[in-house]
Each structure stands twice: as C-alpha cells, then as structure tokens.
C-alpha positions in Angstrom: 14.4 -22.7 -6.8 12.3 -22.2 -3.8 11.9 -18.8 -2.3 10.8 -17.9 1.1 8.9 -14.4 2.5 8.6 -12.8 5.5 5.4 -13.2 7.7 3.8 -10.1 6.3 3.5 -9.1 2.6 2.7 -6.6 1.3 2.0 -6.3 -2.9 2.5 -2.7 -4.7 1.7 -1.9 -8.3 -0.6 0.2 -10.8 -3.5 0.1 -11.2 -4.4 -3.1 -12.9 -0.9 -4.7 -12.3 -3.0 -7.7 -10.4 -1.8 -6.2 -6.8 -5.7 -8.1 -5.4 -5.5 -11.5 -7.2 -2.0 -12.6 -6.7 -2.5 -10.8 -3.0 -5.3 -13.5 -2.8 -3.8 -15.7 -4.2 -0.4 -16.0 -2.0 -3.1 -15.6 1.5 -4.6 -19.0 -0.1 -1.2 -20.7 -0.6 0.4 -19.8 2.5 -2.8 -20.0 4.5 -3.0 -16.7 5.9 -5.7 -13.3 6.2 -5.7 -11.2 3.1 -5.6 -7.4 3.4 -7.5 -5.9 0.5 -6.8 -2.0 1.6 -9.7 -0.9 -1.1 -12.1 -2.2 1.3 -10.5 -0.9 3.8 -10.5 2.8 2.2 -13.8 2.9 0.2 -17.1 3.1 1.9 -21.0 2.9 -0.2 -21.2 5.0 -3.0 -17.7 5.8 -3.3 -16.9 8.1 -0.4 -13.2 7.7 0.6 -12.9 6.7 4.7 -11.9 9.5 6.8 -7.8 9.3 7.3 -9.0 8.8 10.6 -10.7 5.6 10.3 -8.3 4.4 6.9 -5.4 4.4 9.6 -7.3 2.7 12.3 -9.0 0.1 10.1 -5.2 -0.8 8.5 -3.7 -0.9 12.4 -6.4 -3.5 13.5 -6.0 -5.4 10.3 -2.1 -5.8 10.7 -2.4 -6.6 14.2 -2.0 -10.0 13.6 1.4 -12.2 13.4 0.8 -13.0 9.5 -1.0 -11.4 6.7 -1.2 -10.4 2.8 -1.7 -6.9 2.2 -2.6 -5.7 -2.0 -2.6 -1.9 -2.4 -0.8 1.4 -2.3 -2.3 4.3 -0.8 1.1 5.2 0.2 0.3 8.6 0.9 -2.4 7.6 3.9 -0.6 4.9 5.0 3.0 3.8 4.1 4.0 4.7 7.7 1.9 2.3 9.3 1.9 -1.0 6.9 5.4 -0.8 5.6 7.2 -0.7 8.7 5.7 -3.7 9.6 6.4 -6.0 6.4 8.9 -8.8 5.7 8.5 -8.6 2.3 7.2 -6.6 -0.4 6.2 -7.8 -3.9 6.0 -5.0 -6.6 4.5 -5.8 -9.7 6.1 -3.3 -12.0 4.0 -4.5 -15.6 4.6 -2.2 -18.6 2.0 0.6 -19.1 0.2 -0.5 -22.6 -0.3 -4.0 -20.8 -2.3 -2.7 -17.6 -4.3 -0.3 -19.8 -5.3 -3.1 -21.5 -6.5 -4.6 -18.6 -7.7 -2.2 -16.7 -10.0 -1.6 -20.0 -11.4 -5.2 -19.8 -11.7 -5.2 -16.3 -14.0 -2.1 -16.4 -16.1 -3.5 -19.0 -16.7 -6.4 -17.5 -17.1 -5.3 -14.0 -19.7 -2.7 -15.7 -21.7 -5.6 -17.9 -22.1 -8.6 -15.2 -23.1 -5.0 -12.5 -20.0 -7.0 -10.5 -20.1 -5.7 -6.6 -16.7 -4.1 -5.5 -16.7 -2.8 -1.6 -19.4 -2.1 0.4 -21.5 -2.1 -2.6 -19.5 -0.1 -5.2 -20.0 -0.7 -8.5 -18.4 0.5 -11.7 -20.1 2.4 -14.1 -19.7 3.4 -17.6 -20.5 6.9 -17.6 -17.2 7.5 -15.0 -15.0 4.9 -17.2 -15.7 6.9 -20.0 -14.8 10.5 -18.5 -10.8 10.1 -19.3 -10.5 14.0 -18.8 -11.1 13.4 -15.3 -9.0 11.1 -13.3 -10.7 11.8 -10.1 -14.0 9.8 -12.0 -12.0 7.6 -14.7 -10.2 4.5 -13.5 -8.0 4.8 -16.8 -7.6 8.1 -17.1 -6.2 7.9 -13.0 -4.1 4.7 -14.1 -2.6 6.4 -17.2 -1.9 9.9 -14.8 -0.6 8.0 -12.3 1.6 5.2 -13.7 4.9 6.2 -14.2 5.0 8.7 -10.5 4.1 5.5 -8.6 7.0 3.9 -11.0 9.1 5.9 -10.1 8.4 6.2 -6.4 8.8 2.2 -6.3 12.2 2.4 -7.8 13.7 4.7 -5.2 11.7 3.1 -2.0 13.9 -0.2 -3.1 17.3 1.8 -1.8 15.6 4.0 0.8 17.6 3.4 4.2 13.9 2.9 6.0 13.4 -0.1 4.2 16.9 -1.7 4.2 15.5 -4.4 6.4 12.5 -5.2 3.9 13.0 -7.7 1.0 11.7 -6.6 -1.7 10.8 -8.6 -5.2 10.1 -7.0 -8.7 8.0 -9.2 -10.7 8.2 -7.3 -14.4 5.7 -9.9 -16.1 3.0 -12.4 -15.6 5.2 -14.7 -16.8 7.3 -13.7 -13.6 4.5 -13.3 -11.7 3.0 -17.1 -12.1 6.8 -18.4 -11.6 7.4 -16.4 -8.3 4.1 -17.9 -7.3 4.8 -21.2 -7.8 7.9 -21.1 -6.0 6.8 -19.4 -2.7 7.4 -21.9 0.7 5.6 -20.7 3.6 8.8 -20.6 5.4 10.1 -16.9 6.9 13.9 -15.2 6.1 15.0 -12.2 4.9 16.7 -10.6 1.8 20.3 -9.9 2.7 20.7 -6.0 2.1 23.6 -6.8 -0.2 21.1 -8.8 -1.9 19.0 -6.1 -3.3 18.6 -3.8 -5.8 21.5 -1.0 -6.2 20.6 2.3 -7.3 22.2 2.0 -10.4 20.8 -0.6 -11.0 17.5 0.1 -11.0 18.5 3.1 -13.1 19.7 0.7 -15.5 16.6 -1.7 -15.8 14.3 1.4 -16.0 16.6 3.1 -18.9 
C-alpha cells in the first residue's frame, strides 16, 4: 500500500534511532532539501549556536515550500519547525537496539577520524566519560531516552498538532517498509486516523 506525506517532514527519535539517514534518505527519494538540524545547531569545536542564530538558521532553512527535517531539539525549536510540518515520522526503536548502535557509530566515527559539522569530530576520551552526559553521546542517549519517549507519545494527541500526521516506525524492519512505500504525493492523516491516548498507553505498556 502506498502512503503519501505532507510537503514538509520532519523525523524525531533518540539518539541513534537513524533520525539523519532515513531523513536523507526520504530528501533523495522525493527529491527535495534535507534539513540536518545538528549542522544547524553545532558550530567548530563543539560550541552550541546561540538560540539566537539556532532559531534564525532553522527559519531560513524552512522557508522553502518542501523540505526533510532529522532532529529534535525540541526545547530550542519545536515552535518554529513543527508548526510548519505535514508530517512527522518518529522512530520510536527499543533502547538496548540504539545503544547498540550508537556504540558502533562512535567507534567508528572515532577510528576512520569521520568529520561531523563544521569540523566536529568524535573522540574517545568523551565516548568513554558515561558519568557525564554533557561529554558522553551514550551516557546522554541512555539519560535521555525514555523522557523524549515519553514526550513523543503525548505530542501524538496534543490539540496543537491535530493537523499533523504523524507515523511511528517501531523497527527497521518498519522503517525500510514505510520507505519503500512513500509517493511523493501530498495529503493528510485524518485526525480520526491517529493515535488515541489510550492507545498509545497501551503499545507503550
């Protein structure tokens, strides 16, 4: 069964849920900007953008008619990107799975020196500082992953976004399929349509 999205996506998740890839991913597919909002917050040697210039970098970049957004940040910016969306993808993957990841993602990104934004790079001594989740990607993933859970579930029956489709993709399994049946044509999710609170009460037990 095909499925169609709004104009302007936007992909939420963990850390290491795969928010950037299938974010790049769907921009390929559908043929439109991608929106990577770590570039957008992160300047050289990891000194977060002024809320300032975070806001006015996102407004520019969501200026245009279509785009792919990957990230969170919801704190700094929900206000400004959300609004704006069609659709929003959340990639709710189990904890142990993303730790996982996140663990080979580090190491690899530290081995091959990989460039991130503006000349970021990993580095072992912070991945290794899991006492610290201001330094630690994992530590920060592991502190973080089930208030952003939980933040997710209630945003899909919060009155602001009754107009937004929404799609919870609990798997990579799910994630390839969804992919594979996205057209590049626009509608929207029927509020009926989406999740009910107790539902979502239910599928998180």
């Amino acid at each position: 069964m095909r499925q169609t999205i709004g104009q302007r996506v936007i992909i939420i998740g963990g850390s290491g849920s795969g928010k950037s890839t299938l974010g790049e991913q769907l921009a390929q597919r559908l043929g439109r900007p991608f929106i990577e909002l770590d570039a957008l917050h992160w300047e050289p040697d990891w000194v977060p953008a002024t809320e300032a210039i975070f806001r006015a970098r996102i407004s520019a970049a969501t200026a245009a008619e279509a785009w792919i957004m990957a990230g969170n940040y919801t704190s700094k910016q929900q206000h400004i990107s959300w609004p704006l969306a069609d659709t929003i993808v959340w990639l709710d993957l189990p904890l142990m799975m993303v730790l996982w990841r996140v663990s080979w993602r580090t190491g690899r990104r530290v081995f091959l020196r990989e460039e991130l934004w503006n000349g970021n790079r990993e580095n072992l001594r912070n991945a290794l500082s899991v006492w610290n989740p201001d330094r630690s990607i994992l530590a920060y993933m592991v502190r973080t992953h089930g208030t952003r859970r939980r933040a997710f579930a209630q945003a899909l029956t919060d009155p602001r976004w009754s107009r937004t489709a929404f799609v919870r993709l609990r798997s990579p399994a799910e994630i390839a399929q969804w992919l594979e049946t996205v057209t590049t044509a626009t509608a929207h999710v029927a509020t009926s349509d989406r999740l009910t609170e107790q539902a979502i009460e239910d599928q998180l037990g």
